[in-house]
N, C-alpha and C positions, 0 to 999 in steps of 0.2 A: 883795477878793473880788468883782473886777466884771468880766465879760470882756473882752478886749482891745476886741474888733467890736462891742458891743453902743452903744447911743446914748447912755446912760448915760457908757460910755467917752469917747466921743467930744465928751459936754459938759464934761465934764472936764478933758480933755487941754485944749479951747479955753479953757475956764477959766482954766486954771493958766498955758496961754499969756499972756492976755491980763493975769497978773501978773506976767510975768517969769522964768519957770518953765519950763527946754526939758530935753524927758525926753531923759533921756542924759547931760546937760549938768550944769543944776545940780538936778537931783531924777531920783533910780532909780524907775521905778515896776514892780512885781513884778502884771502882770495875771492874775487866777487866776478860770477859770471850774470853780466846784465843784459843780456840780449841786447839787439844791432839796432830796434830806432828808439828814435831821437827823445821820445818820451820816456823811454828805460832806463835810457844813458844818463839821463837829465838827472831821472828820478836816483839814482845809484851815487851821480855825483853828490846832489844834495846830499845824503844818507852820510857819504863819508864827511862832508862838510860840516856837518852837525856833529860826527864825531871827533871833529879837530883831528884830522889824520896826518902825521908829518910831512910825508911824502903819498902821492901817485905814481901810480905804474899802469898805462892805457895801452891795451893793444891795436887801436885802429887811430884813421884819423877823426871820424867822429866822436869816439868817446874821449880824445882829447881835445875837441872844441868844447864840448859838455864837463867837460872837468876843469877848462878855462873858464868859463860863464859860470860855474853856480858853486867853485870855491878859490880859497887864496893859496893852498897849495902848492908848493914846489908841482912840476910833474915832468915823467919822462915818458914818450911817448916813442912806439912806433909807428909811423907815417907814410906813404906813398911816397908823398910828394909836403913838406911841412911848410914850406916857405908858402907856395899856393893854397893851403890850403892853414894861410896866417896861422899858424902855430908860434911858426919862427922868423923874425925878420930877413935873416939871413941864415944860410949853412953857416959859414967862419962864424958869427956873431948873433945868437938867436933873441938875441935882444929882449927877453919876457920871464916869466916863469917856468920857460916848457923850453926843452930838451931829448936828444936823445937817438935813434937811429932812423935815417930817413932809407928805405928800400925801392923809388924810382919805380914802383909795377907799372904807372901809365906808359913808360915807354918799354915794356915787354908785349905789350897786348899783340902787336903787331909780329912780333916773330915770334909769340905761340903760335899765329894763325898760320906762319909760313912752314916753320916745323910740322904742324898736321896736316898743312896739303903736300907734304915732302912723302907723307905716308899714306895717304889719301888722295893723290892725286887726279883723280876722275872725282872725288866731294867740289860739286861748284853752287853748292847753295850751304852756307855755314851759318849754325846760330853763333850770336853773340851772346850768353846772360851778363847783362849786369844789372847795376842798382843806380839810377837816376840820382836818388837823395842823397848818396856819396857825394861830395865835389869832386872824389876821382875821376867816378863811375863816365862822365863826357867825354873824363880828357884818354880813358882807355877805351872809347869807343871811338875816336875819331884817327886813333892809333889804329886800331883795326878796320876802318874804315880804308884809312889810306892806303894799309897792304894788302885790304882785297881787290882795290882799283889796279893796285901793279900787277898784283896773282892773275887776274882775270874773274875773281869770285864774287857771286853774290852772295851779302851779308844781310844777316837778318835780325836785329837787335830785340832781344824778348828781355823786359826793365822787369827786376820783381826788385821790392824796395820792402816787403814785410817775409818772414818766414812763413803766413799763410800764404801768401801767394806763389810760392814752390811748386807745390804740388800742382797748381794749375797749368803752371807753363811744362815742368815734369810731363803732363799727361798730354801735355799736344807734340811732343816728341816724335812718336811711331807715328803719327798721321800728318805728319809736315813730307813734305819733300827734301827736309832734312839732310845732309850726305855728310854733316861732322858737328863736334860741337867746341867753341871755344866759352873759358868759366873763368871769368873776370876777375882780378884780384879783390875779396871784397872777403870780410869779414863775416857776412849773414850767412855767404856760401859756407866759409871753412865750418863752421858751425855745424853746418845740414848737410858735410860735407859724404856722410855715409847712404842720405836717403837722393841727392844728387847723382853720386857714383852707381848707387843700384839701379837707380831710372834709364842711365845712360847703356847701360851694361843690359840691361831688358831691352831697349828699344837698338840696340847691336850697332851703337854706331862710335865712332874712332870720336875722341875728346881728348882734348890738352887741357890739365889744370895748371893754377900757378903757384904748387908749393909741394913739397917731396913729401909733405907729410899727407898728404893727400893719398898717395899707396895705401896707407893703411885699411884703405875702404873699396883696394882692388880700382885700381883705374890703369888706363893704358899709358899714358905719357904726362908728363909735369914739366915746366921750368919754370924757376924760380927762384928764391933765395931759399936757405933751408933754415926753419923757423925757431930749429931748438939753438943754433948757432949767433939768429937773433938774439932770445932772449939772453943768453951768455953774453951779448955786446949791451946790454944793461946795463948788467950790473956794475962795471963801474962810475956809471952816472949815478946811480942808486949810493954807493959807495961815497962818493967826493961829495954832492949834495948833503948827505947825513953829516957828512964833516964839515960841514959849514961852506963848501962851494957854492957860487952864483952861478944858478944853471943859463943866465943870460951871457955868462961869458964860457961857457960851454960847447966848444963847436960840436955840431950834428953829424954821426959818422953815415956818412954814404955804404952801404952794404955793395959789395960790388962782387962776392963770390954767387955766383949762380948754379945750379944745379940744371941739368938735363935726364931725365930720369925714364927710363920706359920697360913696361912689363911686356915680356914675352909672352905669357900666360894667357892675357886680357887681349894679344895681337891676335893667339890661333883660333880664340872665341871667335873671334869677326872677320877671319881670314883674310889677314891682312900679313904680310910678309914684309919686317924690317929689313933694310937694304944696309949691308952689310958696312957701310960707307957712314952708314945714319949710326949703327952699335958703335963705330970708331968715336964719335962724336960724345956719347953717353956718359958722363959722370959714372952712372949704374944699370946693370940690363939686372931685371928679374926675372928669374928663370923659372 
């Protein structure tokens, strides 16, 4: 349950490459982009269910709750947060049928928000987007919560939980009192991650996303893990499972390489001048 095109994909595929493994050859890989709610997710699990599929591959934590509930499937899963969000009993010991790399975003939300007031410093009113229907989506709001209390910012939490509901909260951007935006780690966003990036970019205001791959659609700053280096931490769960591994004795690798990422390009748009101190800090400046 991970789209063919997406980075994720593509760490994968090198991954499994780089074991031995040519799709086509000696492994079917069946890519399925299901869209982010829970009736999609469901519906996509059933489907592979029915097709007796060996293994799953989920890239959120919701389509790995939907892949625990409607088959028996092995599954490896990328997660925020997997233990919270009962995936896995434990990191050392996940105790179930799922497995695989947990990446921690609830506890970034709070220093995307400080990173963009480092560059924005006069923004004292910030949106939050996220997705309520996440079990993330709370616990990265209350992270940003708590470091707008220290900043001094008011925060503004705008929940959109379907892909039609984007563009709604998109079009009240220009007409809020707005002065930045933070874009919550969440699945439905990377998605809509091109028509997000344009809205922000029209309506001229400074935004922190949470994954590198997010440049691709022109955005001014990112941190995060970087998603195609994810999927490459797959595949060896993909690997040992196939081989008869118990993904319950599996430990969950914690992602702890982060990126910092910012366009110069997307600064002079909105005349914003990175401090020289902040490029020192940068994984990658885009020039």
């Amino acid at each position: 349950m991970i789209p063919a095109n997406s980075a994720l994909a593509e760490g994968l595929r090198d991954g499994l490459r780089k074991l031995g493994y040519m799709e086509g050859k000696n492994i079917a890989i069946d890519w399925r982009a299901s869209g982010s709610a829970d009736s999609d997710l469901r519906a996509a699990a059933l489907e592979l269910a029915r097709e007796k599929t060996d293994l799953i591959v989920v890239g959120s934590t919701l389509a790995g709750r939907a892949a625990l509930e409607a088959t028996t499937a092995p599954i490896v899963f990328v997660s925020g947060d997997p233990v919270a969000a009962s995936l896995a009993a434990s990191l050392a010991r996940p105790g179930g049928r799922a497995t695989g790399v947990s990446l921690l975003t609830t506890e970034l939300a709070g220093k995307r928000l400080e990173l963009l007031r480092t560059l924005a410093p006069k923004a004292d009113h910030i949106v939050f987007m996220m997705n309520s229907a996440n079990p993330q989506g709370a616990r990265q709001l209350k992270e940003a919560q708590e470091a707008a209390r220290t900043l001094g910012v008011h925060l503004v939490s705008l929940d959109v939980q379907t892909a039609g509901g984007i563009d709604g909260v998109l079009n009240r951007l220009p007409r809020s009192k707005t002065g930045g935006v933070v874009i919550a780690a969440e699945i439905l966003f990377f998605v809509n991650r091109a028509k997000i990036a344009q809205a922000v970019r029209k309506a001229k205001l400074p935004a922190i996303f949470p994954a590198t791959e997010y440049h691709d659609s022109g955005v001014l700053l990112s941190y995060g893990p970087n998603l195609t280096n994810t999927g490459r931490a797959l595949a060896p769960y993909v690997d040992r499972i196939l081989k008869g591994a118990n993904p319950a004795e599996l430990p969950v690798e914690q992602v702890s390489e982060l990126e910092l990422v910012v366009d110069l390009r997307e600064a002079r748009l909105i005349w914003i001048v990175v401090p020289e101190t902040f490029l020192l800090r940068a994984h990658q400046v885009i020039q």
